[in-house]
KEKE-3310 file (N, C-alpha, C; in steps of 0.2 Angstrom, whole numbers, plus 5000, padded with zeros to 4 digits):
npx = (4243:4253:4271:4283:4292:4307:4316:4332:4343:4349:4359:4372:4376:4377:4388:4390:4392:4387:4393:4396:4396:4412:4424:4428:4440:4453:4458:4468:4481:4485:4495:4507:4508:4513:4524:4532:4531:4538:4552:4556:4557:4567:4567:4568:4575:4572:4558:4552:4554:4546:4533:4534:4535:4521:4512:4517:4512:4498:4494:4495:4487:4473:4472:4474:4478:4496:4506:4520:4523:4524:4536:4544:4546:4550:4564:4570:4569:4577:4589:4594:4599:4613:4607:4601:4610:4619:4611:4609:4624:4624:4616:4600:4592:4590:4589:4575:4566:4566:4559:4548:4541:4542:4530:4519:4519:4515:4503:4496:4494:4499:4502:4490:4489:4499:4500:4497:4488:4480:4487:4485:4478:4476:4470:4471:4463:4454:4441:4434:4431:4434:4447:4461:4476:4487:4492:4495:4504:4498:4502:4490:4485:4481:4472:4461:4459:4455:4457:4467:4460:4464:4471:4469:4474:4466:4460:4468:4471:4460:4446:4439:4430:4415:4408:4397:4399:4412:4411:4401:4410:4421:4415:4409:4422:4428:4420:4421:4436:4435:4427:4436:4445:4440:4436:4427:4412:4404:4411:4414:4409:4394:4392:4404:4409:4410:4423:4430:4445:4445:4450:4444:4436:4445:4456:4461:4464:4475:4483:4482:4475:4475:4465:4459:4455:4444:4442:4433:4422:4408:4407:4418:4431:4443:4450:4460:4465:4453:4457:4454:4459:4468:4480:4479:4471:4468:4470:4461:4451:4449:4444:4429:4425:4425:4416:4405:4403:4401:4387:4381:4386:4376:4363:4366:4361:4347:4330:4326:4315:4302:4292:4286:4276:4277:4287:4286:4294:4308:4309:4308:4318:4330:4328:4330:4346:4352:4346:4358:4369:4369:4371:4382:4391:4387:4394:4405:4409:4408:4419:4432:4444:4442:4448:4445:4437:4428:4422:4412:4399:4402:4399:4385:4380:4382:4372:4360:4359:4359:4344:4338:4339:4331:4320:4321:4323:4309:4302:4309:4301:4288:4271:4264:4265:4261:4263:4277:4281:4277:4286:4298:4297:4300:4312:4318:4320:4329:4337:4355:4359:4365:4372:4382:4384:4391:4400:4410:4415:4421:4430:4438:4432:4423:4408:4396:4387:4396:4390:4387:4397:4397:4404:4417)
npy = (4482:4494:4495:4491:4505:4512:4498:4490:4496:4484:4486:4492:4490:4500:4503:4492:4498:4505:4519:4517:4520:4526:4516:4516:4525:4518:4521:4533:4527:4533:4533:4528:4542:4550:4544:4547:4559:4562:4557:4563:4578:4574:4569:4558:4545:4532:4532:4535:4523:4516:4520:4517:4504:4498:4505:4497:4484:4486:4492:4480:4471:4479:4484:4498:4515:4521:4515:4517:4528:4526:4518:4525:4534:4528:4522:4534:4536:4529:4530:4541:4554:4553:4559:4569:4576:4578:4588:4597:4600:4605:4606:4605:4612:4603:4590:4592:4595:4585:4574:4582:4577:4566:4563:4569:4559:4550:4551:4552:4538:4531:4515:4513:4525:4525:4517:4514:4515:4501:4493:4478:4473:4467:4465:4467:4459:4457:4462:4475:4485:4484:4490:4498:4496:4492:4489:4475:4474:4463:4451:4453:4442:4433:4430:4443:4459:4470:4481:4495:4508:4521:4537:4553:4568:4580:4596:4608:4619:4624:4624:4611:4603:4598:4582:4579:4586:4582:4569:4568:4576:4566:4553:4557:4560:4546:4536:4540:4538:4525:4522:4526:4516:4502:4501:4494:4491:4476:4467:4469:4459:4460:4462:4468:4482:4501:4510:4517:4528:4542:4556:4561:4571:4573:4566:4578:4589:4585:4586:4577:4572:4563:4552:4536:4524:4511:4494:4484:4471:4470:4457:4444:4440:4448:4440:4442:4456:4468:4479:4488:4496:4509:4503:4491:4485:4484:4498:4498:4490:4502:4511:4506:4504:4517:4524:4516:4520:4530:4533:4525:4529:4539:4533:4529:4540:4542:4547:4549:4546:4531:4527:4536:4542:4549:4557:4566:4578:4576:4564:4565:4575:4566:4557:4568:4570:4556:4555:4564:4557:4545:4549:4554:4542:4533:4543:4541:4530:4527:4533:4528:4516:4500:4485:4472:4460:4466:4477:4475:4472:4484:4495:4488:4491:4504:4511:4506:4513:4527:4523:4521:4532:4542:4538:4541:4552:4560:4553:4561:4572:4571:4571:4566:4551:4540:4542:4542:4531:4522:4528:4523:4510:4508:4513:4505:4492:4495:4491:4488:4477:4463:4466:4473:4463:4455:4463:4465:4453:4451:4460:4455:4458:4456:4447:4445:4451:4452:4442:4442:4434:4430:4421:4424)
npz = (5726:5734:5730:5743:5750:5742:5741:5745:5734:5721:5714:5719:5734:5748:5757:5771:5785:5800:5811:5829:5844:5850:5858:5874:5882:5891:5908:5914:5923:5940:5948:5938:5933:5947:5947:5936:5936:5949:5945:5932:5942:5950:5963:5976:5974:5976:5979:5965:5959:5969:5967:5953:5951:5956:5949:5936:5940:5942:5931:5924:5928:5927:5915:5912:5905:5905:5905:5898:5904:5918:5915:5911:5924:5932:5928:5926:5941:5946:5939:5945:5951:5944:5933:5937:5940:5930:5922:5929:5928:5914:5900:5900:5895:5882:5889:5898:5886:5880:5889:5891:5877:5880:5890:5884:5873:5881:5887:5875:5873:5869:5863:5854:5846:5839:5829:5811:5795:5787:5794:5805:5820:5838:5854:5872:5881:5871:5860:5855:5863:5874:5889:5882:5882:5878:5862:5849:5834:5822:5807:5795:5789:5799:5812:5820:5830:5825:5812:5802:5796:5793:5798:5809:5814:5826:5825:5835:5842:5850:5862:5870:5862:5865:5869:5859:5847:5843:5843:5829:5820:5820:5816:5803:5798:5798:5791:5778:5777:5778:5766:5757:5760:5760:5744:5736:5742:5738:5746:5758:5773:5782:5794:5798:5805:5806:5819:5831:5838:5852:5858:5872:5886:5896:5891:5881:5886:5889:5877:5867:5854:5843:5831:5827:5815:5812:5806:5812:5822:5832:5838:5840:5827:5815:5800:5788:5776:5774:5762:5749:5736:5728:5732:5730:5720:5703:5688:5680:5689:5700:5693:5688:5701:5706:5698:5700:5713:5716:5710:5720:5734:5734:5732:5744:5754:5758:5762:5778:5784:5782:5775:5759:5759:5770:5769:5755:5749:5753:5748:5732:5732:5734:5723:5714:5717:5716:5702:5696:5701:5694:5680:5682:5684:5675:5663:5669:5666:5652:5649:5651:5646:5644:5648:5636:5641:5648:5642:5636:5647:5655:5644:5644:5656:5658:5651:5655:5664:5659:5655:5668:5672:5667:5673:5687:5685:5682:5695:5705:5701:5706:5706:5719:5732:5726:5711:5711:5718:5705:5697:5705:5702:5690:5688:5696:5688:5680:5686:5684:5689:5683:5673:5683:5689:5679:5674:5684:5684:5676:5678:5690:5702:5716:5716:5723:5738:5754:5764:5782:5795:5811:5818:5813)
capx = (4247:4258:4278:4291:4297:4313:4320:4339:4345:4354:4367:4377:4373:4380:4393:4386:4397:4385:4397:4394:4398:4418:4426:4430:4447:4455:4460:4475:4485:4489:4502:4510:4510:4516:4531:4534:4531:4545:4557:4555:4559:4575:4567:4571:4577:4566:4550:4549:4554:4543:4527:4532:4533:4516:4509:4515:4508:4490:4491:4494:4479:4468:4472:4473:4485:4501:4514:4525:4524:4527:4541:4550:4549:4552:4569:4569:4572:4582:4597:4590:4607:4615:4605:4601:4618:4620:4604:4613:4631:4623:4612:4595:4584:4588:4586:4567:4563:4565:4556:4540:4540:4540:4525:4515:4517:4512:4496:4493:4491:4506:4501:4485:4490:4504:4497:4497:4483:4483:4489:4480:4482:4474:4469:4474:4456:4450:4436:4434:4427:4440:4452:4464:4481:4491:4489:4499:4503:4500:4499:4481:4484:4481:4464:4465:4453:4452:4459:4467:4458:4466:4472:4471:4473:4460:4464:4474:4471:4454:4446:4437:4422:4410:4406:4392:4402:4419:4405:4401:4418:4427:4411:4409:4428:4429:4419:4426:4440:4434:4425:4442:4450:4437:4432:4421:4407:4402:4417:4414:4403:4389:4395:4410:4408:4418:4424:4437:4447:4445:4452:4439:4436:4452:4465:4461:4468:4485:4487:4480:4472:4473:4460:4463:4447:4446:4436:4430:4417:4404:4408:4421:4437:4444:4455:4465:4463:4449:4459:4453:4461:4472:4487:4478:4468:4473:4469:4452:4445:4448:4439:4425:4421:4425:4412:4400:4404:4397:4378:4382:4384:4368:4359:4364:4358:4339:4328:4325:4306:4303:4286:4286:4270:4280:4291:4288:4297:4312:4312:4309:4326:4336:4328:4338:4354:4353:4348:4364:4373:4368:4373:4391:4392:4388:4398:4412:4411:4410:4427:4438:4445:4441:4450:4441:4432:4424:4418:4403:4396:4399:4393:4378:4377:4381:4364:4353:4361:4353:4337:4337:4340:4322:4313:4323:4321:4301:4300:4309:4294:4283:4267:4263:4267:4259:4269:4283:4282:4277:4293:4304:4295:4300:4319:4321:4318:4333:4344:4357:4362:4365:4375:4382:4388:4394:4407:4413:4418:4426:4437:4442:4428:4418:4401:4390:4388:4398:4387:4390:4397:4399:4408:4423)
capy = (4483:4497:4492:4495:4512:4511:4494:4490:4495:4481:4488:4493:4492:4505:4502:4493:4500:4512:4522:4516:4525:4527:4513:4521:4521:4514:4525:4534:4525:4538:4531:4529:4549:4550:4541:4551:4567:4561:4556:4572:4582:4573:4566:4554:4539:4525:4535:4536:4516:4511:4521:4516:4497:4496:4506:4492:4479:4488:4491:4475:4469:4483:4486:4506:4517:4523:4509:4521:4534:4522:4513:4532:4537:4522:4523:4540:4538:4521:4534:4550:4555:4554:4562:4576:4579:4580:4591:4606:4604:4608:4602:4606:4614:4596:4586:4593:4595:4575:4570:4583:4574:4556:4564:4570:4553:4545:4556:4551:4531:4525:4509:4513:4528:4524:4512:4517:4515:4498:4488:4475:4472:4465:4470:4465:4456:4454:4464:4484:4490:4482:4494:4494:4500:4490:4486:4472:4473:4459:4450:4454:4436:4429:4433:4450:4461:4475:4484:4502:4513:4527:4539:4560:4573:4584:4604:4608:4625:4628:4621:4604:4607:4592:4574:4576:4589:4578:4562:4570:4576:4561:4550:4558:4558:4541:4535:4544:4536:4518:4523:4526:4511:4497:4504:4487:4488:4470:4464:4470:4458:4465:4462:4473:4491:4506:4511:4524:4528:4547:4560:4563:4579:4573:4567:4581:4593:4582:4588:4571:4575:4559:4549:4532:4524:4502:4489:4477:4469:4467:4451:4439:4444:4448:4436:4444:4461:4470:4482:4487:4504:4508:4500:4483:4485:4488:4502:4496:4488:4507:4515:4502:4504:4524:4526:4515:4525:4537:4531:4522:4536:4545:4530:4529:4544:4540:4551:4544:4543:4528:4528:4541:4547:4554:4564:4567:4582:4571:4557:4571:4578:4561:4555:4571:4566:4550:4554:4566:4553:4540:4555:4552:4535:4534:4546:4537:4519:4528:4537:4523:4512:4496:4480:4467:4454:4471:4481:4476:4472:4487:4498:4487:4492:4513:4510:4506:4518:4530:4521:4521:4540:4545:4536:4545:4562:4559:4553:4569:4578:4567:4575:4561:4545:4534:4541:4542:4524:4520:4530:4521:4505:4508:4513:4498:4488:4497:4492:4486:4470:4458:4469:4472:4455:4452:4468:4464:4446:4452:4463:4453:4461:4452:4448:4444:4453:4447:4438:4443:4428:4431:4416:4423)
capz = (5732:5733:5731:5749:5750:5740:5743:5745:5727:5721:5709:5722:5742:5753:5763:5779:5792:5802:5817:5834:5849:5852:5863:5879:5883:5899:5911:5918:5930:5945:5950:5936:5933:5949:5944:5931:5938:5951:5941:5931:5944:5955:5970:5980:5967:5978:5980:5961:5959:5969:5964:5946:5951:5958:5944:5933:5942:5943:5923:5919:5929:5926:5907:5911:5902:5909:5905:5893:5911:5924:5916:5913:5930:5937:5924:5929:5946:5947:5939:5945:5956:5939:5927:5939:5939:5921:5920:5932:5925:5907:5893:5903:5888:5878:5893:5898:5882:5878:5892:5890:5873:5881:5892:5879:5868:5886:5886:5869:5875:5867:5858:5853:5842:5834:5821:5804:5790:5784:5799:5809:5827:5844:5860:5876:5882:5866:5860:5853:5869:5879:5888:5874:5885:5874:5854:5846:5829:5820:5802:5794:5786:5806:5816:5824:5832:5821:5804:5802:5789:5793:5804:5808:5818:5826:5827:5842:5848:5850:5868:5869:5856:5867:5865:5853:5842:5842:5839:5823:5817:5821:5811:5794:5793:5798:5785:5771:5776:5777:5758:5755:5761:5756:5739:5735:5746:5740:5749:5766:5777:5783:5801:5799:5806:5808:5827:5832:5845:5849:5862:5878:5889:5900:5887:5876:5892:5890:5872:5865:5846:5839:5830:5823:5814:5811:5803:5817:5822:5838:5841:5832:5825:5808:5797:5781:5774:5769:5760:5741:5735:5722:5732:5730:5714:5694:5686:5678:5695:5701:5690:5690:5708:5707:5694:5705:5721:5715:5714:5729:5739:5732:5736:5751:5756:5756:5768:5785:5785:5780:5768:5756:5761:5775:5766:5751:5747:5756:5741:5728:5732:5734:5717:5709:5718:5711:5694:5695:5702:5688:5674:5685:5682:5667:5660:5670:5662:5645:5645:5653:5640:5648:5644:5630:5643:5653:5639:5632:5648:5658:5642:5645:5662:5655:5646:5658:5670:5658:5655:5675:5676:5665:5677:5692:5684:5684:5702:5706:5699:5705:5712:5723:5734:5722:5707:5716:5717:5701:5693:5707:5701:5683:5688:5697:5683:5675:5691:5681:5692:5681:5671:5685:5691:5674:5675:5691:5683:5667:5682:5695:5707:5722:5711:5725:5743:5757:5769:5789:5797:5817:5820:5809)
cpx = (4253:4266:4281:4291:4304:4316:4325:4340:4350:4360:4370:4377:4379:4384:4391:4390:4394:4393:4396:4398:4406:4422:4428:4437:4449:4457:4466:4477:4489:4495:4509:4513:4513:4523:4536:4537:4539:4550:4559:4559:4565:4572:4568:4569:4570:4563:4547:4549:4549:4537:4528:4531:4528:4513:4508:4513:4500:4489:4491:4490:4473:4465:4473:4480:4489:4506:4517:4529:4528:4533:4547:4551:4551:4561:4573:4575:4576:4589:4595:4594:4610:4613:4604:4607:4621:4615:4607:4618:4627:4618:4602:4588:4583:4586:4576:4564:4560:4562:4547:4538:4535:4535:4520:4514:4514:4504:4494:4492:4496:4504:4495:4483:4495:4501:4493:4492:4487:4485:4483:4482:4476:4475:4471:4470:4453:4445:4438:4435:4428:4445:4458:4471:4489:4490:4495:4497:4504:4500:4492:4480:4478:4474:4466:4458:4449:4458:4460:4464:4460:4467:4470:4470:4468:4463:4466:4471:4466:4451:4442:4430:4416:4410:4401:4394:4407:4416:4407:4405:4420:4421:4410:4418:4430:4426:4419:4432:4440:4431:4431:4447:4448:4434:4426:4417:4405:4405:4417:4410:4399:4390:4400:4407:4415:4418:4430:4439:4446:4449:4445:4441:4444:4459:4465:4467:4476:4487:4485:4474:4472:4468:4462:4454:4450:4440:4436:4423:4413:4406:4413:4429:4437:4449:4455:4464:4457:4449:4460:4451:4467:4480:4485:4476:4472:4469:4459:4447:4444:4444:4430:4422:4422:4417:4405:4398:4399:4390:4378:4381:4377:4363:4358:4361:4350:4338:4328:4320:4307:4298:4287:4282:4272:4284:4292:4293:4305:4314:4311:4317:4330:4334:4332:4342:4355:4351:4354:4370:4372:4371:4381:4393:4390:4391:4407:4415:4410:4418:4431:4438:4447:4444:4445:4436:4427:4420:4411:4399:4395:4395:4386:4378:4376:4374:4357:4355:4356:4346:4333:4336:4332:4319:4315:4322:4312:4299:4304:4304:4288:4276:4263:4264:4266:4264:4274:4284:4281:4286:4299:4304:4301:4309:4321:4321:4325:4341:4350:4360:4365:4371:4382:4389:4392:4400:4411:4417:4422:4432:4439:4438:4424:4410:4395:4392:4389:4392:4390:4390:4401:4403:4416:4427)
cpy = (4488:4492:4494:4501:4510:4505:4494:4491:4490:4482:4489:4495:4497:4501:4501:4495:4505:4510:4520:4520:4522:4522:4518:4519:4520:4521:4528:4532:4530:4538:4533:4538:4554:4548:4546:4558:4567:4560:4561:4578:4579:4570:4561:4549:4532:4527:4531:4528:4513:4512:4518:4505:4496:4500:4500:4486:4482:4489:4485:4470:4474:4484:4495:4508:4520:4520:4515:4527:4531:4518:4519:4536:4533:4521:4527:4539:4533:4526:4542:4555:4558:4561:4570:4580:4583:4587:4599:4605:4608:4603:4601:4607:4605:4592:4587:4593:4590:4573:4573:4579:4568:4558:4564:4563:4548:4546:4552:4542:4529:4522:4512:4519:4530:4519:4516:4513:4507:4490:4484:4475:4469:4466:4466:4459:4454:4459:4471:4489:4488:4486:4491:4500:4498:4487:4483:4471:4467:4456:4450:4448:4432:4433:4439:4452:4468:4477:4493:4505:4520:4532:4548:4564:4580:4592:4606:4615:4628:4623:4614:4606:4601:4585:4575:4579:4585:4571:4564:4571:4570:4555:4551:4557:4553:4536:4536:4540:4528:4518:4522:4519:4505:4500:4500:4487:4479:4465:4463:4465:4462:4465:4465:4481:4495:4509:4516:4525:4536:4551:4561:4568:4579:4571:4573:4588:4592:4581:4582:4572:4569:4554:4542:4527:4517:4501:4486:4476:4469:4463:4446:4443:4442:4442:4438:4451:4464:4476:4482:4495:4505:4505:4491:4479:4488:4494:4503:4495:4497:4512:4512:4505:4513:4527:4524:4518:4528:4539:4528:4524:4541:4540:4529:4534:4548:4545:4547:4542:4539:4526:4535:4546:4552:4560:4564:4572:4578:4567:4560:4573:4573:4560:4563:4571:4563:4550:4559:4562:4547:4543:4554:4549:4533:4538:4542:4531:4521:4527:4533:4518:4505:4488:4473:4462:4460:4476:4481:4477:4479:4493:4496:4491:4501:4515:4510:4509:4524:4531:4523:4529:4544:4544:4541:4551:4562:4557:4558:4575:4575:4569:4571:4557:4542:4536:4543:4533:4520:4523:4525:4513:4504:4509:4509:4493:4488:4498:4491:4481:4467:4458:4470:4467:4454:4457:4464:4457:4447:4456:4460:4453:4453:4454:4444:4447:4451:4446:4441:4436:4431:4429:4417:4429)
cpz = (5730:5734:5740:5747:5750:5744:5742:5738:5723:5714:5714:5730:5744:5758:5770:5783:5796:5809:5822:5840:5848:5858:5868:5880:5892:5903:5915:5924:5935:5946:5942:5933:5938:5949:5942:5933:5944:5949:5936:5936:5949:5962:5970:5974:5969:5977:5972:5954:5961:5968:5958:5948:5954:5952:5938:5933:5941:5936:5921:5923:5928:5918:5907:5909:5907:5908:5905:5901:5917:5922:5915:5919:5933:5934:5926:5936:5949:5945:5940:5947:5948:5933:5930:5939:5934:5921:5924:5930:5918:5902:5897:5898:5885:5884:5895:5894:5879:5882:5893:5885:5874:5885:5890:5875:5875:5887:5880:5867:5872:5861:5852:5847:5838:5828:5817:5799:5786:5787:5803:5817:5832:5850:5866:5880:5876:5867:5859:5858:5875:5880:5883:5878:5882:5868:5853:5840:5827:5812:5800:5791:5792:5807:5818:5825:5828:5815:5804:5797:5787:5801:5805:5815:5818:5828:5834:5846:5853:5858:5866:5866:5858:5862:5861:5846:5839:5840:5830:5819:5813:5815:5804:5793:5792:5794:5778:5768:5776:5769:5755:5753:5757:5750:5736:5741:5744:5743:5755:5766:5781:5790:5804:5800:5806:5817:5827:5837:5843:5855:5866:5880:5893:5896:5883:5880:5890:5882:5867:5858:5842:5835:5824:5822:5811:5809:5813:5820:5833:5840:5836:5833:5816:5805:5788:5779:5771:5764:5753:5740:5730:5724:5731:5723:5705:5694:5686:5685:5699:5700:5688:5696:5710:5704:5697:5710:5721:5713:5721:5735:5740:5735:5742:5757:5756:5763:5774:5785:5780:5775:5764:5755:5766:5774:5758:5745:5747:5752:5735:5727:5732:5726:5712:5709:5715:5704:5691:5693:5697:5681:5678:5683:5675:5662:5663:5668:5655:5642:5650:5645:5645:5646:5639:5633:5647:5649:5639:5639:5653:5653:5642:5651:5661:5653:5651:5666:5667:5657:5663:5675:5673:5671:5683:5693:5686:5690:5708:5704:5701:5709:5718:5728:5729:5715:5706:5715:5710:5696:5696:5704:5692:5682:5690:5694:5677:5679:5688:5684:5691:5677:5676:5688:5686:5673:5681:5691:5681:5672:5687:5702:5709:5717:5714:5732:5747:5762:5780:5791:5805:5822:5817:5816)
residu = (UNK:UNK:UNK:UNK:UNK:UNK:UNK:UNK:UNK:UNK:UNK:UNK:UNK:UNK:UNK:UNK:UNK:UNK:UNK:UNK:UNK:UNK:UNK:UNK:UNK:UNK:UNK:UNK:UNK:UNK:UNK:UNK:UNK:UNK:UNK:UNK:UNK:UNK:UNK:UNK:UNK:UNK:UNK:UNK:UNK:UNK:UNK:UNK:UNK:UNK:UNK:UNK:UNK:UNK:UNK:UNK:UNK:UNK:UNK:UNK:UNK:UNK:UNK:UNK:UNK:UNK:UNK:UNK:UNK:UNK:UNK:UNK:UNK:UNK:UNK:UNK:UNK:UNK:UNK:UNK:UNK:UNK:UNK:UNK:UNK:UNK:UNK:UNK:UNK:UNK:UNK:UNK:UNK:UNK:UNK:UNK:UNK:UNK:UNK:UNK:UNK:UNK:UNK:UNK:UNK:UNK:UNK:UNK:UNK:UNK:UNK:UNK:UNK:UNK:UNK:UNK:UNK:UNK:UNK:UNK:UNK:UNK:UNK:UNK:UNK:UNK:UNK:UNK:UNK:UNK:UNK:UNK:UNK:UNK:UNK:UNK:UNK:UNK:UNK:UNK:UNK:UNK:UNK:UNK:UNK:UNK:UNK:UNK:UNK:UNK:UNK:UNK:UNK:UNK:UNK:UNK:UNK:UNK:UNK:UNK:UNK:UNK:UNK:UNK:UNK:UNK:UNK:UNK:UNK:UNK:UNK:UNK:UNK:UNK:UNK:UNK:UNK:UNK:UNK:UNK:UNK:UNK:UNK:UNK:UNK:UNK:UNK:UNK:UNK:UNK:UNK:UNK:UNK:UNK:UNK:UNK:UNK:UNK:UNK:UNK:UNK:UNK:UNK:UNK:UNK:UNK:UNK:UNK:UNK:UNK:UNK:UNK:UNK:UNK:UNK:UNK:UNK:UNK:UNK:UNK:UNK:UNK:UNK:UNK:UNK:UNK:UNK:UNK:UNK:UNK:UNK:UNK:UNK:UNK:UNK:UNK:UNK:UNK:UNK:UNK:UNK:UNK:UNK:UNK:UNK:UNK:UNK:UNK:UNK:UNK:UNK:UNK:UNK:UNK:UNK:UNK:UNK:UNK:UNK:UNK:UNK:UNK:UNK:UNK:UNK:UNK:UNK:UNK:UNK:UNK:UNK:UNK:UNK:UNK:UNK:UNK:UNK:UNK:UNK:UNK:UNK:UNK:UNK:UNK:UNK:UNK:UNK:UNK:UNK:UNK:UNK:UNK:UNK:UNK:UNK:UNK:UNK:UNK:UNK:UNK:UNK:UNK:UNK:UNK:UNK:UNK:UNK:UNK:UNK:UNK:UNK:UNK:UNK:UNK:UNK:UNK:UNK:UNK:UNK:UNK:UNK:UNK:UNK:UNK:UNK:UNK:UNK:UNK:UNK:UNK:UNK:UNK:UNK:UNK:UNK:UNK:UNK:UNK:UNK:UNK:UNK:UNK:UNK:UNK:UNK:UNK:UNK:UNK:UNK:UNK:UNK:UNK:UNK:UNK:UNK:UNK:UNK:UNK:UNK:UNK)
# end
């Protein structure tokens, strides 16, 4: 009986976090831009009170964005007498300049892109893919609904580049930067993904370039950090799990067809990635100087990184399915698992893979 085509490697799983579409974000409160836009420009002080006081009423049953608009024109136009006043004696450039500012950071959702890498927070409904019109930070110790991994900005000048272009973008770097964050994949639960919030065809218009990328989950919430990167880890656990990455990655990058008869060519080429990526890793846990309880075993585990890589090299040349499968057979023999486990003790490291639980 033939073996599976390439089962899960267990030296080092991939990162379960596949991308899922982008929560949609909530939508602009009209009102509240009429507020704004009133109070902005001097009209009548009521008008732009009472549009802003009904806009905060409809956000805070709707969940759409606008607060940050509706409570500055409604501000706005409560002293609008006054400040227009100020605004023709003198000081016009600073005054307009300050409140396109607060327009633009209105545009750009407020809450929901200000948090920084790191941070935990909660949504107003609960749930990912819940308008998210306002984000509370909270401690990462307490339950929360998701986790920052990071945050960046997307190029500015160029026109809107399509939802399926900004998809993509916004996806590989978002996972870069969760690699980045959780450096221990056997850490994450397998029920943790990655999500992001991103700019659409209509906030893009209002200058809006943000991208902020989280752990959380489908269903559930999080409790305590899942943050393992050189601000949390020593030295050794860093170079550990750097040296791992680096097969990690190669593996994870297996073809799509899922028999090997299907693509031969396709598992030829990963099998040289990964005997690359194994000559990485094994040169990486050479040249660290590793403390006394961690040595022996991760040069075990160096050893049969190499042992692993022969067999790699050969089902890179493999003229076949079948010995294709017999070289993957023989490579997996030399997963180093065990080795493996017994590294990841000697360091401090998670030495078995977290479990999804959808109750957490």
């Amino acid at each position: 009986m033939q073996p599976p085509p390439y089962p899960p490697y267990p030296h080092q799983p991939a990162l379960p976090n596949a991308l899922p579409p982008a929560p949609r974000r909530a939508p602009l409160n009209g009102l509240a831009v009429a507020a704004l836009v009133t109070g902005l420009l001097c009209m009548v002080p009521v008008v732009g009170v009472v549009l802003g006081a009904i806009a905060l009423v409809q956000i805070g049953r709707t969940g759409a964005r606008g607060k940050g608009m509706a409570v500055t024109g409604l501000v706005l136009s409560a002293v609008g007498t006054l400040l227009c006043t100020l605004v023709l004696v003198g000081g016009v450039g600073a005054f307009v300049e300050g409140f396109k500012e607060g327009a633009r950071e209105g545009a750009r959702d407020g809450g929901a892109f200000s948090l920084r890498r790191g941070e935990c927070f909660d949504t107003p409904g609960g749930g990912l893919r819940a308008p998210a019109a306002d984000m509370d930070t909270v401690p990462c110790a307490r339950r929360h609904t998701a986790e920052v991994v990071g945050t960046f900005r997307l190029p500015g000048s160029q026109a809107y580049p399509g939802d399926a272009a900004l998809r993509d973008r916004v996806e590989e770097r978002c996972q870069r930067l969760a690699d980045g964050y959780a450096m221990d994949a056997w850490a994450v639960p397998a029920d943790v993904k990655v999500y992001y919030y991103a700019p659409d065809r209509e906030t893009w218009k209002l200058g809006d370039r943000e991208v902020t990328c989280v752990f959380g989950k489908e269903k559930g919430t999080l409790e305590g950090s899942l943050r393992q990167d050189a601000s949390t880890l020593d030295a050794h656990q860093v170079a550990y799990l750097e040296a791992a990455n680096a097969l990690n990655e190669a593996m994870a990058a297996g073809p799509e067809e899922e028999y090997v008869e299907d693509d031969l060519e396709g598992y030829r080429k990963w099998a040289g990635e990964v005997t690359v990526a194994l000559a990485v890793e094994a040169r990486a846990l050479q040249a660290h100087d590793w403390p006394a309880g961690a040595a022996e075993p991760v040069a075990a585990l160096a050893a049969e990184a190499g042992k692993a890589r022969a067999h790699w090299a050969k089902a890179a040349e493999a003229k076949d399915a079948d010995a294709y499968y017999e070289y993957y057979e023989d490579a997996d023999a030399h997963s180093g698992h065990g080795e493996a486990v017994r590294a990841r003790e000697a360091l401090g490291l998670a030495t078995t893979v977290a479990a999804a639980n959808p109750s957490v």
